[in-house]
C-alpha positions as CSV (number, residue, x, y, z in Angstrom):
1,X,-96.9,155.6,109.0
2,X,-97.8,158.0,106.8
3,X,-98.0,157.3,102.4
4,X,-96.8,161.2,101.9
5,X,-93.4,160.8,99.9
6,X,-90.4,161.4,102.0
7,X,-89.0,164.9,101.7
8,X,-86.2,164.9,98.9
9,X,-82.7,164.7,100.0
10,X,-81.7,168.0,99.5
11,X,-84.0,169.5,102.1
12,X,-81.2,167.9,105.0
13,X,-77.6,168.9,104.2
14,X,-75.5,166.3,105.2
15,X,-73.6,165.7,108.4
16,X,-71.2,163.4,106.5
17,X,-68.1,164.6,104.6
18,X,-68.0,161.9,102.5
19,X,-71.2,159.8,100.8
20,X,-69.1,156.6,100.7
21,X,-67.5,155.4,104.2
22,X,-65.5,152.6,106.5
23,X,-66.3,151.2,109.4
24,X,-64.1,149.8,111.9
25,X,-65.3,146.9,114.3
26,X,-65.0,147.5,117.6
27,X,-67.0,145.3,119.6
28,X,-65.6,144.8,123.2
29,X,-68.5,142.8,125.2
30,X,-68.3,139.7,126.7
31,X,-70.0,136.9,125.0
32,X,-72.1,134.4,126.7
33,X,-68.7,131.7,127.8
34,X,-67.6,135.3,129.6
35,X,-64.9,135.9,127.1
36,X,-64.2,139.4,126.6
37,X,-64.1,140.4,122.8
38,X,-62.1,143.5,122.1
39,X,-61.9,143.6,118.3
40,X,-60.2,147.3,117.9
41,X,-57.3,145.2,119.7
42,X,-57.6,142.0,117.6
43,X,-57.4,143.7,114.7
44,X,-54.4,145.6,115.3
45,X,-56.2,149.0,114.6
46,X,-55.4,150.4,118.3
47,X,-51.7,150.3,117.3
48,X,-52.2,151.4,113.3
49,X,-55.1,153.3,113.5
50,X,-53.5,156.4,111.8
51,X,-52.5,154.1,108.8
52,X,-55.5,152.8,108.7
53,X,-57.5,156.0,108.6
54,X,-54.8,157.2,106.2
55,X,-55.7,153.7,103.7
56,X,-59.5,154.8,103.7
57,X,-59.0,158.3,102.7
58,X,-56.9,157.4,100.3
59,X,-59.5,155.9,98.8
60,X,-62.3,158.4,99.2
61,X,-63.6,157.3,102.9
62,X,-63.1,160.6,104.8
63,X,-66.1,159.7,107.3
64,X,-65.0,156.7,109.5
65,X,-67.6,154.8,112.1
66,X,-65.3,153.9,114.9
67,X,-65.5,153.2,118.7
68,X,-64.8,153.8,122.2
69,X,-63.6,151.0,124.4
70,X,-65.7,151.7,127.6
71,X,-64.3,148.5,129.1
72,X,-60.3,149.9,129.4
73,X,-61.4,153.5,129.5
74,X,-63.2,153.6,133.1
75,X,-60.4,151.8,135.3
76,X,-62.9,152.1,138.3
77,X,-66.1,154.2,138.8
78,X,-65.8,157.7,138.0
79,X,-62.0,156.9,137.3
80,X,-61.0,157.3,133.2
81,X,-57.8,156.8,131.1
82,X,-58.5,158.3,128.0
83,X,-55.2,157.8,126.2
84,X,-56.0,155.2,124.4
85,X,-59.3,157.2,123.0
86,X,-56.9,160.4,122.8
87,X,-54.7,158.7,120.5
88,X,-56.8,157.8,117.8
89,X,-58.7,160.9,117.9
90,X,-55.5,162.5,117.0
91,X,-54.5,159.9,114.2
92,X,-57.8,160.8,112.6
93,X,-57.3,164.6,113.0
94,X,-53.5,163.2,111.1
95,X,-55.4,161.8,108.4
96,X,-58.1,164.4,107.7
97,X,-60.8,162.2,108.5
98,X,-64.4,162.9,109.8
99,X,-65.2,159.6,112.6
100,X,-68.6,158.9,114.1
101,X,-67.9,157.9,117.3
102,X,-69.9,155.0,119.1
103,X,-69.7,155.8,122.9
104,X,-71.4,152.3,123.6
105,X,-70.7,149.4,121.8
106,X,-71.8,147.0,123.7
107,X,-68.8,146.3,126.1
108,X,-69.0,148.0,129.2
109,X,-66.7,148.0,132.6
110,X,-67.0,144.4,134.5
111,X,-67.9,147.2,137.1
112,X,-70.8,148.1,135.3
113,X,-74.2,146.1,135.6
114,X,-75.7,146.6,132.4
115,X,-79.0,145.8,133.9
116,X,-78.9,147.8,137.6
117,X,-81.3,150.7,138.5
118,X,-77.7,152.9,138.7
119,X,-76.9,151.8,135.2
120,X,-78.7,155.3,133.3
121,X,-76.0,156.8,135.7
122,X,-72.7,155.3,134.6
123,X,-73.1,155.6,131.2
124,X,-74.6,159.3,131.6
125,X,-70.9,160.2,133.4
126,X,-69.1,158.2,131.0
127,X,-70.9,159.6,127.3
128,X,-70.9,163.3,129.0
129,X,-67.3,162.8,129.9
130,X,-66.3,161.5,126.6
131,X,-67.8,164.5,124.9
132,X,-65.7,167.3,126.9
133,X,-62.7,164.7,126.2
134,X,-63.0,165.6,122.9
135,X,-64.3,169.2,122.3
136,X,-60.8,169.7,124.4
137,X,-58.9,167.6,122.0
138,X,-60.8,168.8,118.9
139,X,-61.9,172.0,119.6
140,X,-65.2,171.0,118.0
141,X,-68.3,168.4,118.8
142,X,-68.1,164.9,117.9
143,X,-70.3,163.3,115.9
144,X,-71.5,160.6,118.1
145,X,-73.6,157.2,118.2
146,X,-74.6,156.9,121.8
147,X,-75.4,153.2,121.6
148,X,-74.7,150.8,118.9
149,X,-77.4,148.1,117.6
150,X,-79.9,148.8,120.8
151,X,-82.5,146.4,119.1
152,X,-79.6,143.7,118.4
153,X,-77.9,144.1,121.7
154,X,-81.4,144.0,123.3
155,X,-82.1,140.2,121.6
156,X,-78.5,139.4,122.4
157,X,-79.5,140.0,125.8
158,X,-82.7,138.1,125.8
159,X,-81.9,134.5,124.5
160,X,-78.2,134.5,126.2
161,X,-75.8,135.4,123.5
162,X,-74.5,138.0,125.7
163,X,-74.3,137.5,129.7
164,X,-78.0,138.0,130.9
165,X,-78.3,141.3,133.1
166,X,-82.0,142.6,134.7
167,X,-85.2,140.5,135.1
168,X,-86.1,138.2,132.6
169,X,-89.0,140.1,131.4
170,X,-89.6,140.0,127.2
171,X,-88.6,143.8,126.3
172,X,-87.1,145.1,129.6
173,X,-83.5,145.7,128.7
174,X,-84.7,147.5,125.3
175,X,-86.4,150.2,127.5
176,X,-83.4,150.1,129.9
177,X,-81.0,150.6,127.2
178,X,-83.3,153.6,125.1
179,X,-83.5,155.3,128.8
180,X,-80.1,155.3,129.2
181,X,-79.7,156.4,125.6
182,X,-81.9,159.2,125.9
183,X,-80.3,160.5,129.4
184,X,-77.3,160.3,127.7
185,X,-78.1,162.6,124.4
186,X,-79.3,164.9,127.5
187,X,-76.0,165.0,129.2
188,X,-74.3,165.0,126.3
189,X,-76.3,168.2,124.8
190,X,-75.4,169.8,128.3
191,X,-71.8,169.1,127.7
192,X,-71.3,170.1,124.3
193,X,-74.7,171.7,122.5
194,X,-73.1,171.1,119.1
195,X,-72.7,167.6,119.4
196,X,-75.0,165.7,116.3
197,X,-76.4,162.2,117.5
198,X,-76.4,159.4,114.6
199,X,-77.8,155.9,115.4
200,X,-77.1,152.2,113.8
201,X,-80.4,149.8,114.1
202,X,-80.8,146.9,112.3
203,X,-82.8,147.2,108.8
204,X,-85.3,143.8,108.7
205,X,-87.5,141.9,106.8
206,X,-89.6,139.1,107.9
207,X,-91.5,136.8,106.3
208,X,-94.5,134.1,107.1
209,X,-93.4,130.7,106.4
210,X,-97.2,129.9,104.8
211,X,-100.8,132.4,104.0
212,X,-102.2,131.6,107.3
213,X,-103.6,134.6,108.9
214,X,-102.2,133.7,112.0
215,X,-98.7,133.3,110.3
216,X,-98.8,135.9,108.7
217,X,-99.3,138.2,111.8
218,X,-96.8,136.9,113.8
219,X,-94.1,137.6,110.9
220,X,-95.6,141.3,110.8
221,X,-95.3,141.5,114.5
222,X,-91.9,140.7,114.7
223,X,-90.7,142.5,111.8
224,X,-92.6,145.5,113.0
225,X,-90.2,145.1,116.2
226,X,-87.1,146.6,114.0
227,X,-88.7,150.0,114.7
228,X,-89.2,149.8,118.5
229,X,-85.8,151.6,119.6
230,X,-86.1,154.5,116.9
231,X,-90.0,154.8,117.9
232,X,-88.9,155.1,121.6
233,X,-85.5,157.3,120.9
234,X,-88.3,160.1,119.5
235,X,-91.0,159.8,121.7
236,X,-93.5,158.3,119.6
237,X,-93.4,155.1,121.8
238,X,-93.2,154.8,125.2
239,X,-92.9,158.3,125.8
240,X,-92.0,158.1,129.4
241,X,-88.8,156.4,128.5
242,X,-88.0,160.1,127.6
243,X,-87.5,160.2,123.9
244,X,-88.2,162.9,121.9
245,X,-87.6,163.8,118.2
246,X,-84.6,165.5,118.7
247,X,-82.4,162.5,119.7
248,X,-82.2,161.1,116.8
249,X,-80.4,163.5,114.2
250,X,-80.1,160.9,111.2
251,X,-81.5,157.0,111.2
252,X,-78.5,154.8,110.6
253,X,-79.7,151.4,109.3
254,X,-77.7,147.9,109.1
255,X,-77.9,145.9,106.5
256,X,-76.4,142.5,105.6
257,X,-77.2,139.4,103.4
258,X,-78.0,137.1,106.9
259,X,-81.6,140.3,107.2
260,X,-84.1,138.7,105.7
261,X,-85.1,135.5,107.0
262,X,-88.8,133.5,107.8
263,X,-90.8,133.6,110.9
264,X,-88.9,130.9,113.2
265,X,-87.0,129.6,109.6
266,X,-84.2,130.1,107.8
267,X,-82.6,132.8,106.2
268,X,-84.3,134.3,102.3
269,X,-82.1,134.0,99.8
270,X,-81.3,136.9,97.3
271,X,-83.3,136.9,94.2
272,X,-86.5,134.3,95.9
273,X,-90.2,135.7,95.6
274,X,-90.4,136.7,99.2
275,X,-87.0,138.4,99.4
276,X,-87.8,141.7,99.5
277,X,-86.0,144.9,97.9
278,X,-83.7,146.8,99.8
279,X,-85.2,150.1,98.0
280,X,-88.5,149.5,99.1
281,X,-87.2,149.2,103.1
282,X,-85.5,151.9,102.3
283,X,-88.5,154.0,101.3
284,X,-90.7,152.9,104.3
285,X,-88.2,154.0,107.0
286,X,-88.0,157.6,105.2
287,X,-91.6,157.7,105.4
288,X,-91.9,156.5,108.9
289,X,-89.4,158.8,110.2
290,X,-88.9,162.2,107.4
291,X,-85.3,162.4,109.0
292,X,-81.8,161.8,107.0
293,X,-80.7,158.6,106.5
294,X,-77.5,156.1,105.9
295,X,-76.5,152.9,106.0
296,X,-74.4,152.6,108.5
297,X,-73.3,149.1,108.1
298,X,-73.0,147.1,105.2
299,X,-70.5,144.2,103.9
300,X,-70.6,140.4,102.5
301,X,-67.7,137.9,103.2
302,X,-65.4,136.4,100.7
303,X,-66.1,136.4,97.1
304,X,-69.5,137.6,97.0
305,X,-68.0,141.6,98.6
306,X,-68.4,142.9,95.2
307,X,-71.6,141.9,94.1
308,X,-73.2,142.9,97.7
309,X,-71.9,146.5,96.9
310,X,-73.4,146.5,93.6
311,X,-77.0,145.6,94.9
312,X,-76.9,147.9,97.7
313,X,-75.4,150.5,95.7
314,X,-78.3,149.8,93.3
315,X,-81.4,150.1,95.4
316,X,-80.1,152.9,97.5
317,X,-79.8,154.7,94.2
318,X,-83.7,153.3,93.2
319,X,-84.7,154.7,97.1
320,X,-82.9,158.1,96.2
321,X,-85.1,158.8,93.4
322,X,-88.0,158.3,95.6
323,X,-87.1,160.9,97.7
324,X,-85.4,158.5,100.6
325,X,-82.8,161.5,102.1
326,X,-79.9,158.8,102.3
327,X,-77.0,160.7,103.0
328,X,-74.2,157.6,102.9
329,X,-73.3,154.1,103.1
330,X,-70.4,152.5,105.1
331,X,-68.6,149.5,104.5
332,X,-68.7,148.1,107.4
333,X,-66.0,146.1,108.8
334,X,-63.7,147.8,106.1
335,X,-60.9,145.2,107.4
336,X,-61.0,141.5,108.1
337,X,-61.4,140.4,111.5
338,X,-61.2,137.1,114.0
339,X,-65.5,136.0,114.3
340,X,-67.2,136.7,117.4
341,X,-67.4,133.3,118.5
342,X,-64.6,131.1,117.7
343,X,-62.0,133.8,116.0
344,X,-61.9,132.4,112.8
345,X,-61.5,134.6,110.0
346,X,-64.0,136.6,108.2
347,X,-62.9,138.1,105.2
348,X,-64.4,141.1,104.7
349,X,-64.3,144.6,103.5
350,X,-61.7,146.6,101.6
351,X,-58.4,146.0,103.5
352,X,-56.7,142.7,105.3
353,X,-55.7,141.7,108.5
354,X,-51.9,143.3,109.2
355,X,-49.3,142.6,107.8
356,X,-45.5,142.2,109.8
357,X,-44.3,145.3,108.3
358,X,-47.8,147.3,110.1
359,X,-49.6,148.0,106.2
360,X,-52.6,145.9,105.0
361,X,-53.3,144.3,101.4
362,X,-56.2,146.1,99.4
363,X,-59.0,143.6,98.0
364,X,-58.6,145.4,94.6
365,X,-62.2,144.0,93.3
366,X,-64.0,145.8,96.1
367,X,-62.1,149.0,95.4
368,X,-63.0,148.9,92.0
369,X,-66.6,148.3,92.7
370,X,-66.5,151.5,94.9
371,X,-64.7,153.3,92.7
372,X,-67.5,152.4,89.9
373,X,-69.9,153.1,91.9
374,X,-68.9,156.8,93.1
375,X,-68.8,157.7,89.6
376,X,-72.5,156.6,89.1
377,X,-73.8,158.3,92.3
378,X,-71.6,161.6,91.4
379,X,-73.3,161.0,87.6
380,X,-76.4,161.1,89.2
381,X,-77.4,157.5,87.9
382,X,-80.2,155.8,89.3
C-alpha cells in the first residue's frame, strides 16, 4: 500500500445519480438446514416493487441496490424466465430510479453446484444473458454487481453456514468464486461494452485480544484477509485467477456495527480504545486501491438507526476531506425483513414491512437524520 494521498473525489465523476441510496435485501441461498431464503419474496417487494422504488425516490434515493433471483430465473440449464426480473426493471424505469443490479447474490439454481469445475460456466451464461435481457429492456447498460459479499459468502462456505460445495481446502471457494467473477465481467463486457461493474465487500477491523507479538499477527493476518477478493478481482493477487484492474470500476464497502470484533472474541463496542474509526478504514482502502468508492451497505436495528447514520455520515465526511473518492452510501436493507435464520423481525432501515392495503410506514427519525444529513454533505460540511 502506498502513503501517497488518495486522488480527490472529483477526479472520478460519479456513476451514481444520487449520493444517498436504498438497498433492498435480496438474499435467495439456502442456509445450512437446506432452507431456501428468498427475501425479495418475504418482504413483499416482488409484488410492490414499483411502490417501493416510488417511496425511496420520494425521498431522495434515486440509485437503488437490488437483486436478481438466479434460483427462479434459470428453470433448467440454459433455460430462463425473466419475467419476474423484467418486471421490476420496468417498475424502476416507472419510478425514475437508477438500480445496481447484483447478478449473484448468493442463491443459485439447485441445478447449479456452486463448487463444480463447470460452475465458471453457468454463471458466465447466466450474468451474460442477464445483461442482453436488459440492454433489450432498457436500451442502455446496467449497472451491475457481479457477485455480492465474495469474501462473506466465501466464510459462509467454509465453517458451514451455507451448504458446503468443493474440497474442504482453507481459501478454495474464494478463488472459485473471483474466477467466476472475473469470467463473468468478461462475458458481460462482450455482451454489452458499456456495462459499469460495482462490487460489495465487507469493510473490517480486527483486533488482538493482548500485545503479544504473536497475537498481534494473527489479528493483522486476518484482518488483512478483507482485501483478498478486491486484490484478486484486479490482478494484484493471484493473477492467474484472471483479474485485472479493469473489473472493478468502483470498491463498494459494507459496513455495520457487528465489523469490528477481536481475534477469536467478541464484538468492539463503539466508542472503546481499540474500536477503530470508520474514516481512517475509509482512507486506507482509497489508498490501497486509487478507485471510487461507496458504501454499499449500511444500517443498525431498532432504536439505534439514527445515531448509526449520524457516525457514518460523520466519518465518511472526515474520509472526504482526506481525499477518499466516496461517491455514496446506501442504507442498506431500507425495509424491515424476517432474519436469516429463524425469521424474526429485524427492524431496520427507512420503511416497514407491508402493510394490507400494499404501502409501508416511514420510520420518520431515520428520514429526518437523512434529510439532515443531505443538507450537510450538499453544505459541504465536514
Amino acid at each position: 500500500m502506498s502513503d501517497e494521498p488518495a486522488r480527490p473525489p472529483g477526479e472520478y465523476p460519479s456513476e451514481f445519480a444520487s449520493f444517498f441510496m436504498a438497498g433492498f435485501e435480496c438474499s435467495s441461498h439456502r442456509r445450512g438446514d437446506g432452507v431456501r431464503l428468498d427475501l425479495i419474496r418475504a418482504t413483499a417487494h416482488d409484488k410492490h416493487a414499483l411502490g417501493d422504488y416510488r417511496s425511496c425516490a420520494a425521498l431522495g434515493l434515486r440509485t437503488i441496490r437490488d437483486g436478481l433471483r438466479w434460483h427462479l430465473i434459470e428453470t433448467a440449464p440454459g433455460v430462463f424466465d425473466w419475467s419476474g426480473w423484467i418486471s421490476m426493471i420496468e417498475a424502476a424505469h416507472a419510478a425514475g430510479v437508477q438500480v445496481v443490479w447484483d447478478i449473484f447474490h448468493y442463491g443459485s439454481p439447485d441445478h447449479v453446484d456452486q463448487g463444480a469445475p463447470d460452475f465458471t460456466e453457468a454463471y458466465v451464461r447466466f450474468a451474460a444473458e442477464a445483461v442482453r435481457v436488459h440492454r433489450s429492456i432498457t436500451g442502455v447498460a446496467p449497472l451491475v454487481c457481479p457477485i455480492n459479499e465474495i469474501s462473506f459468502f466465501a466464510w459462509a462456505i467454509e465453517v458451514g453456514y451455507f451448504p458446503r460445495v468443493g474440497p474442504k481446502k482453507r481459501g478454495w471457494f474464494k478463488r472459485q468464486l473471483v474466477r467466476a467473477a472475473v469470467a463473468g465481467v468478461k462475458a458481460m463486457r462482450d455482451a454489452e461494452p458499456d456495462c459499469r461493474f460495482i462490487w460489495a465487500e465487507p469493510l473490517i477491523h480486527v483486533a488482538p485480544r493482548d500485545r503479544s507479538r504473536a497475537e498481534q499477527r494473527r489479528a493483522e493476518n486476518v484482518r488483512q484477509g478483507q482485501f483478498e477478493a478486491y486484490d484478486m478481482l484486479t490482478g494484484r493477487a493471484e493473477p492467474e485467477l484472471g483479474g485485472t484492474e479493469d473489473c472493478v470500476d468502483v470498491i463498494g464497502l459494507n459496513f455495520y456495527p457487528h465489523n469490528q470484533w477481536y481475534f477469536q472474541g467478541p464484538t468492539i463496542p463503539m466508542g472503546h480504545h481499540e474500536y477503530r474509526a470508520l474514516s481512517d478504514m475509509l482512507v486506507e482502502v482509497a489508498q490501497r486501491y486509487r478507485k471510487p468508492m461507496f458504501i454499499a451497505e449500511t444500517g443498525a436495528e431498532g432504536s439505534g438507526r439514527p445515531a448509526w447514520l449520524h457516525y457514518v455520515c460523520d466519518e465518511v465526511r472526515d474520509a472526504m476531506s482526506r481525499g477518499a473518492p466516496i461517491q455514496g452510501i446506501c442504507l442498506y436493507p431500507v425495509t424491515a425483513y424476517p432474519g436469516w435464520d429463524n425469521s424474526r423481525h429485524a427492524e431496520v432501515g427507512l420503511f416497514s414491512t407491508i402493510h394490507a392495503d400494499g404501502s409501508r410506514s416511514l420510520r420518520q427519525p431515520v428520514a429526518n437524520e437523512l434529510e439532515r444529513q443531505r443538507t450537510l454533505f450538499a453544505a459541504g460540511v465536514s
